[in-house]
C-alpha positions in Angstrom: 0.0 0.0 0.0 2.8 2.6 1.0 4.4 1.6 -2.6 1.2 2.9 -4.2 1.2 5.8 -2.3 4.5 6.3 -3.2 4.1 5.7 -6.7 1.3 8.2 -7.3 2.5 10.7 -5.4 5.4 10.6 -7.7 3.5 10.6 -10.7 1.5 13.6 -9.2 4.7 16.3 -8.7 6.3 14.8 -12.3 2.9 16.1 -13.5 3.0 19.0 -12.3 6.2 19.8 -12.9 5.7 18.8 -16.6 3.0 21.4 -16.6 4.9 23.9 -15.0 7.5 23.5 -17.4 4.9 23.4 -20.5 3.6 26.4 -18.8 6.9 28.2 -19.4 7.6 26.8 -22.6 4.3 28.2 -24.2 4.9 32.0 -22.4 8.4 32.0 -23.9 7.0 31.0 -27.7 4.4 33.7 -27.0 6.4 36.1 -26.2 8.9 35.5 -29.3 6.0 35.4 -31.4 5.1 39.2 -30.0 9.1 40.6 -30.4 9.0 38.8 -34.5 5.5 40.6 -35.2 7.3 44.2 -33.6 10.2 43.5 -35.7 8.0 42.4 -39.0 7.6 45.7 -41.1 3.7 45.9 -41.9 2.1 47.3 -44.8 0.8 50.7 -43.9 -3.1 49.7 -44.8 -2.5 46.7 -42.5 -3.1 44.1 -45.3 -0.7 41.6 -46.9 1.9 42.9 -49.5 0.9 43.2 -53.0 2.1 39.6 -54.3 3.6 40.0 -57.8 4.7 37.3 -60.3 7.2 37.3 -62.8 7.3 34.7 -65.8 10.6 35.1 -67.8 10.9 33.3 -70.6 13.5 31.1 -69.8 15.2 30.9 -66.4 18.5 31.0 -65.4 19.5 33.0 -68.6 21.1 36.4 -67.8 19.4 38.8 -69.5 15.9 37.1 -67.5 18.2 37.6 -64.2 18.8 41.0 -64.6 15.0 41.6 -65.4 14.4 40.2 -62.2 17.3 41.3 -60.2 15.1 45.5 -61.3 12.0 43.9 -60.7 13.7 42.6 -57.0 14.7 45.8 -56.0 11.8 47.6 -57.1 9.5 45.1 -55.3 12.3 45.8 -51.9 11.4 49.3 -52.3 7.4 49.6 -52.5 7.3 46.4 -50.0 5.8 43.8 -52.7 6.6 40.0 -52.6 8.0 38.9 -56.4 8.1 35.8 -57.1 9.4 34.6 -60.3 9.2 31.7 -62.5 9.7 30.5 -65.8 10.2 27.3 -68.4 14.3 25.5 -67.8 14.4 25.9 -71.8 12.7 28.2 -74.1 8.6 27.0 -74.2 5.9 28.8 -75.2 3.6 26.1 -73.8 4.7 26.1 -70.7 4.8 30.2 -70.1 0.8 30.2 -71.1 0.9 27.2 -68.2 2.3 29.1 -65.7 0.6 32.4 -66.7 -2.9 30.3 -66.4 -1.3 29.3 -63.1 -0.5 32.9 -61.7 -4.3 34.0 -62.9 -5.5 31.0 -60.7 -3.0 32.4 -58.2 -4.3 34.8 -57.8 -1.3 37.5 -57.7 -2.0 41.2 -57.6 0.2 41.7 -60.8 1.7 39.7 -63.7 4.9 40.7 -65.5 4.9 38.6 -68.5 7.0 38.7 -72.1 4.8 39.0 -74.8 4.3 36.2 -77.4 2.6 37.6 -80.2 -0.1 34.8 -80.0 -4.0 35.6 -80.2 -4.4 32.5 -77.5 -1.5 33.9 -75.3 -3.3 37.3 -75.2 -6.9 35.7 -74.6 -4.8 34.8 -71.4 -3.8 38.3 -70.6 -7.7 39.3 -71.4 -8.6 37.0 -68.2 -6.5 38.5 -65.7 -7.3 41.9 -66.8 -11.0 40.9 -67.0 -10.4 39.2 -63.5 -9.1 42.4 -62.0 -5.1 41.4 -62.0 -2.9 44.2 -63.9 -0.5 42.7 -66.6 2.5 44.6 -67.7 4.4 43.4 -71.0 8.3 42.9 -70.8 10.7 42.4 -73.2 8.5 41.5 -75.9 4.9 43.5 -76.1 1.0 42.2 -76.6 -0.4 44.9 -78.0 -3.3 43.4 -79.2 -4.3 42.2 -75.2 -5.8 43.9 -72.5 -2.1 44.7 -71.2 -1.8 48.0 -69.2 1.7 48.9 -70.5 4.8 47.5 -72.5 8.1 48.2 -70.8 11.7 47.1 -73.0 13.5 48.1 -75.7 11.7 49.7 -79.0 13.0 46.0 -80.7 12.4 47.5 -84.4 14.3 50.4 -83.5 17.3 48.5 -81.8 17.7 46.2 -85.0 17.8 49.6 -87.1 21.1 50.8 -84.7 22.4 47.3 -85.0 22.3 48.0 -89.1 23.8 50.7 -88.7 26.7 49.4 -86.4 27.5 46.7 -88.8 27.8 48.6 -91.8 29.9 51.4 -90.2 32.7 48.2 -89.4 31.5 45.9 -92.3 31.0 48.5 -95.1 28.4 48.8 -97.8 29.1 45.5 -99.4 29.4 41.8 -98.4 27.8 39.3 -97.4 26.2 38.8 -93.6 24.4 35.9 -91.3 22.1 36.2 -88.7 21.0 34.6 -85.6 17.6 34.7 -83.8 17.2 33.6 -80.3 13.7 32.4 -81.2 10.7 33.2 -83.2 9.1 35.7 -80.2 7.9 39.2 -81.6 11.0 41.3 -80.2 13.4 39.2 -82.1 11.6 39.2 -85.4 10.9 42.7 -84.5 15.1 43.3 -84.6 15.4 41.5 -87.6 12.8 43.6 -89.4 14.8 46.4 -88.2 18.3 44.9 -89.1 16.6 44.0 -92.6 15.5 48.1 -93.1 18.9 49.2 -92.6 20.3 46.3 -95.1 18.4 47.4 -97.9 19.5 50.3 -98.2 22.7 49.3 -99.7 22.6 47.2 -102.8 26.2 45.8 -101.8 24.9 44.5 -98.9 23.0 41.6 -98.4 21.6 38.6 -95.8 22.6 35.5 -96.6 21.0 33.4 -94.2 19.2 33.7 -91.3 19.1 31.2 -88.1 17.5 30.6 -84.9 19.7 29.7 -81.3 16.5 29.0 -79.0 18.4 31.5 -76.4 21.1 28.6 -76.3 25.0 29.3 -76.5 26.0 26.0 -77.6 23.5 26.1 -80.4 24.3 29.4 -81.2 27.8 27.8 -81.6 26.2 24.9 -83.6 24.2 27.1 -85.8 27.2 30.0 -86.6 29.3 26.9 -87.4 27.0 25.5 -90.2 26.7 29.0 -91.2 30.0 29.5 -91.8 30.7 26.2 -93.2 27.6 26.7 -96.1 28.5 30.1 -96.6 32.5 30.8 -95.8 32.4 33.8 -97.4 30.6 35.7 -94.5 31.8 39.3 -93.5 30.0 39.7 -90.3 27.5 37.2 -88.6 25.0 39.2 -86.3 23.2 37.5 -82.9 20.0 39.2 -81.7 19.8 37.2 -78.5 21.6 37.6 -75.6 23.8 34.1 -75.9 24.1 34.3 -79.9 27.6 36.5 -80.1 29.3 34.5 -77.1 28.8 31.2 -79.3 29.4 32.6 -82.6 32.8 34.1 -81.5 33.2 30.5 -80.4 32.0 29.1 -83.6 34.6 31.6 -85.3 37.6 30.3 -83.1 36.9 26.5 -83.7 36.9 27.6 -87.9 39.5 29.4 -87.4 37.8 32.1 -89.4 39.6 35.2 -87.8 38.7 38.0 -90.1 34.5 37.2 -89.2 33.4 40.5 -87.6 31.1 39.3 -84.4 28.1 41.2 -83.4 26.1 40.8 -79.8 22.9 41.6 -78.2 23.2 42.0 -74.6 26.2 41.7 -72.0 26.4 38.5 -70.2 28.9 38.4 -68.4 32.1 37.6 -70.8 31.5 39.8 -73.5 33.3 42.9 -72.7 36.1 39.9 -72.1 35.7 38.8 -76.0 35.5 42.4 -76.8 38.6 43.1 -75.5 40.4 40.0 -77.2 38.9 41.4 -80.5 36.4 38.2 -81.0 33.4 40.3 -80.6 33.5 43.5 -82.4 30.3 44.9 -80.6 27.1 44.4 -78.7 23.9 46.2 -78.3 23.2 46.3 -74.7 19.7 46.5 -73.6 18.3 47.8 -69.9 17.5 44.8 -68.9 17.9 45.5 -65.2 16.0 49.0 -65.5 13.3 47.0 -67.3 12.1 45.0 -64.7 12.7 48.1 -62.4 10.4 50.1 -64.0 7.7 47.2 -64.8 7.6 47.6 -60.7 7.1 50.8 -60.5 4.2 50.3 -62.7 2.6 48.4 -60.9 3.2 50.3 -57.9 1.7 53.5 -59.8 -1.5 51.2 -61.0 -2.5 50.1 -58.0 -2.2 53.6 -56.5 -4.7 54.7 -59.0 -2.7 56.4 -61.8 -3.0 55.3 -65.1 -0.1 54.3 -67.0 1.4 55.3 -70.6 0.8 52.3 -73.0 4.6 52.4 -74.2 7.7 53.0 -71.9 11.0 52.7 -74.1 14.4 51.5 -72.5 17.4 52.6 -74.7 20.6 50.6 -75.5 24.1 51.1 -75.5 26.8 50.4 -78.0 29.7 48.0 -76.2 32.6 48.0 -78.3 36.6 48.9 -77.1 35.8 52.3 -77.4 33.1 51.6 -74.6 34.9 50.0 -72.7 38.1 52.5 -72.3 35.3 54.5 -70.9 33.5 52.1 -68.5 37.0 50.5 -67.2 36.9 46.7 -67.1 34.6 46.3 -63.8 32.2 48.6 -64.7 28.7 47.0 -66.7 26.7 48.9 -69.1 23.9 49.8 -67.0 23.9 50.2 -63.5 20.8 48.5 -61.8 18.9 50.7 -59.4 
């Protein structure tokens, strides 16, 4: 009997102590809670952050990164959560799939590329229709229910890419050209491109190629270019990839006096540049492009209306450039 006694009293002060303990325990995880909410900025109206989404055309490509690295700080800045996404490889298909998604989603705000496509825009026509603000990027939808188009004037970019190449190619020879794919901006470059070509009867495109935003197949495509048609002057790339894998394409053939032209600065180009394998790049505003899509948005759901256009410019990289911006230095600073 005294063993019994013994025993339950035992189990008694274990279980209070227990809930003494668990007492404590739940005070201190209140109390954390209360210092991470002080801490926790809050929106001014006391509601979530504006959630907005960000579909690139292909991830993990630089010119994409530095949309989103804008569109990052922008977000930072007006205290919206950005969350990005975007196909592995170039895929049409699977943008509309994850634009479907974000409508479904629900985000405040979509910043997608434009496709040129009548089911693409239908798309865009249901988040507008369903109260969610889209904002083009890169490549337009003028045809959708889009608030605004932010990027480079892509017609008018091919036209100063013309002009570049003849300046170091001259008014006669032959030239190749590479498309990253078959998306509105890059036909839109190439129309451009095409404007400034004909106006010298010397002049003339020999063939024209697509790198589905790849560097090796850049590489692959400039090679069989250049094997078909040796007698190329200049071979021009209108993606961001397309001059680092012609210059490439270039070594392996050995065909030193090619003259290289870039779109874009990823990273090694001011390198190639500077080893004479690239004779020049057009460099877009990638990073103020997804800055300003932002800010946009910001703007919209403030209540002011937005311009339908909103230009970027571009900036010629060449050695000359590059005395200038020292070999640190990129050709746009990001805000």
């Amino acid at each position: 009997m005294n063993h019994h006694r013994i025993w339950n009293g035992g189990i008694l002060l274990l279980s209070l102590l227990f809930a003494a303990l668990f007492a404590v325990f739940a005070e201190s995880v209140q109390h954390t809670r209360e210092l991470t909410s002080l801490l926790r900025p809050e929106p001014a109206s006391g509601e979530r952050p504006p959630r907005v989404a960000l579909i690139s055309q292909v991830q993990n490509n630089p010119f994409w990164q530095s949309v989103e690295e804008g569109a990052a700080s922008a977000s930072k800045r007006f205290g919206m959560d950005l969350e990005s996404m975007g196909p592995t490889r170039i895929d049409p298909e699977e943008q509309a799939r994850l634009l479907e998604k974000a409508i479904a989603e629900r985000f405040d705000a979509l910043l997608v590329q434009g496709q040129n496509n009548p089911a693409y825009a239908r798309l865009i026509d249901e988040a507008a229709a369903s109260g969610i603000p889209v904002i083009t990027v890169d490549a337009d939808e003028p045809g959708s229910a889009r608030k605004a188009y932010v990027g480079t004037d892509n017609r008018a970019a091919g036209q100063r890419m013309g002009e570049l190449v003849v300046r170091r190619v001259g008014e006669s020879g032959r030239i190749g050209v590479l498309i990253g794919s078959e998306a509105s901006n890059q036909q839109l470059r190439l129309e451009g491109f095409r404007s400034v070509v004909k106006r010298y009867p010397g002049l003339t495109i020999e063939d024209v190629r697509t790198s589905n935003i790849s560097r090796l197949q850049a590489e692959e495509q400039a090679e069989d270019m250049l094997r078909e048609h040796p007698e190329l002057k200049a071979i021009v790339g209108f993606s961001a990839l397309d001059g680092l894998g012609i210059a490439e394409a270039a070594k392996h053939l050995k065909a030193d006096d090619l003259l290289v032209f870039g779109f874009d600065d990823p990273g090694e180009t001011r390198q190639e540049i500077g080893q004479g394998r690239i004779a020049a790049a057009l460099v877009q505003q990638s990073c103020r492009i997804g800055e300003q899509a932002v800010t946009l948005v910001h703007d919209y759901l403030q209540g002011r209306k937005p311009a339908e256009l909103h230009y970027t410019g571009t900036i010629v990289l060449d050695r000359a450039s590059l005395a200038t911006l020292g070999d640190g230095s990129s050709a746009e600073s990001c805000p």
